[in-house]
MMTF fields as JSON, N, C-alpha, C and O atoms, coordinates in Angstrom:
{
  "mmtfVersion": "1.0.0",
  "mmtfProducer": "UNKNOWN",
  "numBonds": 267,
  "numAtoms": 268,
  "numGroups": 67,
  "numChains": 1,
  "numModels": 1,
  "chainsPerModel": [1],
  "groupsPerChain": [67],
  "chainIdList": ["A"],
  "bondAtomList": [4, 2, 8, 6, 12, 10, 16, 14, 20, 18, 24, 22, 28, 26, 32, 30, 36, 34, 40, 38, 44, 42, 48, 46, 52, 50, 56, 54, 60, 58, 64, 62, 68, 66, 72, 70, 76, 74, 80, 78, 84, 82, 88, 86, 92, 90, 96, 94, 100, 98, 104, 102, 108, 106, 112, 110, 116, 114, 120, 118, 124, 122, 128, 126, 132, 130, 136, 134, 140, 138, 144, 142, 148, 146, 152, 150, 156, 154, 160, 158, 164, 162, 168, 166, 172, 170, 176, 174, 180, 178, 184, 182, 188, 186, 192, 190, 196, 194, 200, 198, 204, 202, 208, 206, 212, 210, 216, 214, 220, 218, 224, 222, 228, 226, 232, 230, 236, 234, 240, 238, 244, 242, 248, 246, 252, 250, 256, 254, 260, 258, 264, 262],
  "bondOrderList": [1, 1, 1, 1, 1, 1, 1, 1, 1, 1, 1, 1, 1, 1, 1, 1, 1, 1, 1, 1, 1, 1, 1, 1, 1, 1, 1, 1, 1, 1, 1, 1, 1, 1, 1, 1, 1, 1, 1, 1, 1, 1, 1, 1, 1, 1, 1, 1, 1, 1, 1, 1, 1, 1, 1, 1, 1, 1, 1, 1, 1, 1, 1, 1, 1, 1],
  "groupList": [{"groupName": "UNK", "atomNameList": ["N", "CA", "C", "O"], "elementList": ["N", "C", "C", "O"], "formalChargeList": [0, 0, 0, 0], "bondAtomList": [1, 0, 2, 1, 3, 2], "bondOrderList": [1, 1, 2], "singleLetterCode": "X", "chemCompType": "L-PEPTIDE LINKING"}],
  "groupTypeList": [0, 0, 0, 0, 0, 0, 0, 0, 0, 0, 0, 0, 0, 0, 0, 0, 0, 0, 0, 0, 0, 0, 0, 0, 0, 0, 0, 0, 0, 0, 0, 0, 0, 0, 0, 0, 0, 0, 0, 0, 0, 0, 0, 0, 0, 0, 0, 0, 0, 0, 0, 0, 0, 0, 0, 0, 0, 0, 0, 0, 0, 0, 0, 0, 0, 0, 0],
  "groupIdList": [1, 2, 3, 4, 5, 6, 7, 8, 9, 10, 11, 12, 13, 14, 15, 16, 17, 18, 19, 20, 21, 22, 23, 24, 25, 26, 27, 28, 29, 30, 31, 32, 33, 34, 35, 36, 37, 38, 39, 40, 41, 42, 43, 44, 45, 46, 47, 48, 49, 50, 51, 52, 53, 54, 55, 56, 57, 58, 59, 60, 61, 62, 63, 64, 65, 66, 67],
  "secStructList": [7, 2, 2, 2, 2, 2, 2, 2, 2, 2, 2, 2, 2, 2, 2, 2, 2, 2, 2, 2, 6, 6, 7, 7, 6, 6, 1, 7, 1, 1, 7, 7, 2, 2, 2, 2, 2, 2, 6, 6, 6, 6, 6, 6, 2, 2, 2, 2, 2, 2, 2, 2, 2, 2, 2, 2, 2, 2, 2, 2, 2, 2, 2, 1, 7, 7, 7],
  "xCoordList": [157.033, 156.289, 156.173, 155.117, 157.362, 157.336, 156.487, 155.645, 156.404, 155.347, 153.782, 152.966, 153.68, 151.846, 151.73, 150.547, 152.405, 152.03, 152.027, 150.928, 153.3, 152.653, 151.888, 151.446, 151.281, 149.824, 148.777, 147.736, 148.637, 147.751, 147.23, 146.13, 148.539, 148.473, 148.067, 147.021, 148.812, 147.877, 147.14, 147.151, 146.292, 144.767, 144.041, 142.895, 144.428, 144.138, 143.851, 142.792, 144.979, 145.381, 144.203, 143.4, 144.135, 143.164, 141.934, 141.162, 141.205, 139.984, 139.716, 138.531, 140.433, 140.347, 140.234, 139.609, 140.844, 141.455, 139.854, 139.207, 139.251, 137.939, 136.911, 136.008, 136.963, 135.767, 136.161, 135.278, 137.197, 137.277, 136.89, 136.808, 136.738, 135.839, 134.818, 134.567, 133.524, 132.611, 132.442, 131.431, 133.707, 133.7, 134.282, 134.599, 134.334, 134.641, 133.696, 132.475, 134.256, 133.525, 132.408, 131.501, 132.191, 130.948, 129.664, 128.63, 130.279, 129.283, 128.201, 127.557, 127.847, 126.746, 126.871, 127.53, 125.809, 125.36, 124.501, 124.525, 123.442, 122.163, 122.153, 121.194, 123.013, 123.279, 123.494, 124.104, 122.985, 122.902, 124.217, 124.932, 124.673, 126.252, 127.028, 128.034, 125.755, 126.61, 126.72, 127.434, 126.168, 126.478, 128.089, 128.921, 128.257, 129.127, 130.61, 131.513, 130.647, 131.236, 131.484, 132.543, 130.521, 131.279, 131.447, 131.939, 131.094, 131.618, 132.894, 133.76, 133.228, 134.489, 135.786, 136.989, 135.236, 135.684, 135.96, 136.779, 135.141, 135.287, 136.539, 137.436, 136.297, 137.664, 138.83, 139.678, 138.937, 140.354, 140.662, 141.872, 140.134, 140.222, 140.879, 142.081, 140.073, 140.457, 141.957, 142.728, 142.068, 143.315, 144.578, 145.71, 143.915, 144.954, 145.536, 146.598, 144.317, 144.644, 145.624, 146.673, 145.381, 146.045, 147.146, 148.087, 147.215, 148.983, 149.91, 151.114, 148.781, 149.596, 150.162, 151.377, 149.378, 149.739, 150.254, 150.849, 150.658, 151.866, 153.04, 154.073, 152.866, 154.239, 154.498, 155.691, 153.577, 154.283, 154.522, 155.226, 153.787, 154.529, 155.757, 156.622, 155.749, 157.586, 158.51, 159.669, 157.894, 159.188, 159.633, 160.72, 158.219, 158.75, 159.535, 160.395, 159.622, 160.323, 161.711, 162.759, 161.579, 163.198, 163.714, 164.911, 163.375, 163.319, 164.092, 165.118, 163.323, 163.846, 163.268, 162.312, 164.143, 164.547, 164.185, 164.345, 163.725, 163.948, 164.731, 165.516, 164.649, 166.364, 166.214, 167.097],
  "yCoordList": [72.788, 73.541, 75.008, 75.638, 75.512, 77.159, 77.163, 78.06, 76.032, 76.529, 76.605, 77.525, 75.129, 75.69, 76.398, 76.737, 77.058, 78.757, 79.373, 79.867, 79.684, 81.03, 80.411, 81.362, 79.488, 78.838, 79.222, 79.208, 79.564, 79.32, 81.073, 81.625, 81.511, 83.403, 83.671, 84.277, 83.268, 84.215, 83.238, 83.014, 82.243, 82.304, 83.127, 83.296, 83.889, 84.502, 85.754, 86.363, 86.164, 87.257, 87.468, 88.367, 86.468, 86.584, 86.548, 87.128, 85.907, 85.978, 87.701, 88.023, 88.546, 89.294, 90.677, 91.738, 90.253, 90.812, 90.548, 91.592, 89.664, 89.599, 90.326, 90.851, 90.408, 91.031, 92.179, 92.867, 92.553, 93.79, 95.156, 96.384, 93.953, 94.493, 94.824, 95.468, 94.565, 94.887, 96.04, 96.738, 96.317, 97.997, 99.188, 100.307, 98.743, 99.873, 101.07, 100.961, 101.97, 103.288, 103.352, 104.029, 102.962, 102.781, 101.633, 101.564, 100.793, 99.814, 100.009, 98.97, 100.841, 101.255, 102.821, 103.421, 103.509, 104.907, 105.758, 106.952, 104.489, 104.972, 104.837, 104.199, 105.281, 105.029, 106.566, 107.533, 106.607, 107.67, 107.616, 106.686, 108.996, 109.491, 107.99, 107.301, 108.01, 107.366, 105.976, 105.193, 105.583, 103.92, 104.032, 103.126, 105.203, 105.384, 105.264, 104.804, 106.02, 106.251, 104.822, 104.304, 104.065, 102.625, 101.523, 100.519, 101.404, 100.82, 101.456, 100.605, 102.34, 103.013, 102.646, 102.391, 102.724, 102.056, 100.861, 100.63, 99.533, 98.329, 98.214, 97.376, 99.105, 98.735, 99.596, 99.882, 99.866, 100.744, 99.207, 98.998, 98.356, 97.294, 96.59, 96.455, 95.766, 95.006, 95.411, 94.567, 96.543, 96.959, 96.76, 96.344, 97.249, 96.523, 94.768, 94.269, 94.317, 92.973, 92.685, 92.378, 92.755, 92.335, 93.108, 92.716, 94.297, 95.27, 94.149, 93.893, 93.671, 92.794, 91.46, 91.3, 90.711, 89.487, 89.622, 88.548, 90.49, 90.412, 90.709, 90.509, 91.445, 91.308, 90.278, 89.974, 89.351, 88.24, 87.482, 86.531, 87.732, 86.464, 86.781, 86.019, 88.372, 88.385, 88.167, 87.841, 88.396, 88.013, 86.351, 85.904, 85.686, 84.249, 84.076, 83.227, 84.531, 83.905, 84.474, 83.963, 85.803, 85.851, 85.294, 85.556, 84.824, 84.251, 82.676, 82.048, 82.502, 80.81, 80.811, 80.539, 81.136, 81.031, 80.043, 78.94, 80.064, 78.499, 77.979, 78.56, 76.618, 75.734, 75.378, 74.751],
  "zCoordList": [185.353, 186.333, 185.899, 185.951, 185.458, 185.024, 184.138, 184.195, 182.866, 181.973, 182.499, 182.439, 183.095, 183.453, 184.366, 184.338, 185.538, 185.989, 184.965, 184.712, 183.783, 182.677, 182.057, 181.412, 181.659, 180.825, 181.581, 180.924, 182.712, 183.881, 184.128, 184.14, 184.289, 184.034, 182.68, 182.448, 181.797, 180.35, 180.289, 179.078, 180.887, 180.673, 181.438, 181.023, 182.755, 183.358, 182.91, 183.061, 182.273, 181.118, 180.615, 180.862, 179.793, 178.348, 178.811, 178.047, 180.169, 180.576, 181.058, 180.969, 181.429, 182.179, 180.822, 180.825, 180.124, 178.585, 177.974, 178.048, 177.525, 176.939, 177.614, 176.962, 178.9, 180.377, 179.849, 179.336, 179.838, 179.471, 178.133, 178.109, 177.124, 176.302, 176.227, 175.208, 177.339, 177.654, 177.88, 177.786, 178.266, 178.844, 178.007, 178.41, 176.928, 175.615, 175.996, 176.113, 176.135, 176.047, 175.149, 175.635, 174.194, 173.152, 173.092, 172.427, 174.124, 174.53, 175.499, 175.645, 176.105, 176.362, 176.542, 177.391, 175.2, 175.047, 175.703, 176.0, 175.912, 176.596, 177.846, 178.279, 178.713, 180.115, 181.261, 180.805, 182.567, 183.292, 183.386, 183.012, 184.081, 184.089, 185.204, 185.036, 186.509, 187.551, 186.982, 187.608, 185.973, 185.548, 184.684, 184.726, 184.006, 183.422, 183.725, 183.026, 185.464, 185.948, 186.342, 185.987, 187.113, 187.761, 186.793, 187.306, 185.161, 184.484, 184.308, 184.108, 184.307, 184.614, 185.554, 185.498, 186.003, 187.464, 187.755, 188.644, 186.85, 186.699, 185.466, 185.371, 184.799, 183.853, 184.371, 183.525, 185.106, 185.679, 186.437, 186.354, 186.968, 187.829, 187.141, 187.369, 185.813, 185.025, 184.082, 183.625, 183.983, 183.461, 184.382, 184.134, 185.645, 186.817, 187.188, 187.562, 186.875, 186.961, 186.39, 186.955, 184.627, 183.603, 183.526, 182.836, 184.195, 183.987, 185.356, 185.389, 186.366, 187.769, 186.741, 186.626, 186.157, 185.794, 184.92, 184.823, 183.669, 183.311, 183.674, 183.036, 185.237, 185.795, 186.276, 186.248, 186.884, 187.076, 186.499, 186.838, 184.963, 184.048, 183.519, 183.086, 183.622, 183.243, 184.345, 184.086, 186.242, 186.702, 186.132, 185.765, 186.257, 186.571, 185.354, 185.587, 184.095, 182.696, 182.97, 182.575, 183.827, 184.262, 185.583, 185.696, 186.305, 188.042, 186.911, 187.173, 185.938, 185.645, 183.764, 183.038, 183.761, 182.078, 181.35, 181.874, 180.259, 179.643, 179.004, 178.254, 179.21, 179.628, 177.585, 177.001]
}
């Protein structure tokens, strides 16, 4: 059971981790300030996600160890 929740989170991880490349500062140049700003804003999100779910994939590996 512990493993497919953390299989289940770092796929979560890694989906959220790829979205997030979209939002490289260099991926869109030709853009007005206010688009800038809420792609901005979308990756402050996505960084949040992925900083949340690796906390929970480290409580659970310490909550229950592997045997």
């Amino acid at each position: 059971m512990r493993d497919k929740i953390i299989e289940y989170l770092e796929k979560e991880k890694g989906m959220n981790e790829d979205a997030l490349l979209a939002y490289t500062p260099g991926a869109i140049t030709d853009s007005s300030e206010e688009i800038r700003i809420m792609r901005e804003r979308e990756a402050i999100k996505l960084r949040d996600r992925i900083y949340e779910l690796k906390r929970h994939i480290e409580v659970i590996k310490r909550m229950y160890p592997a045997e």
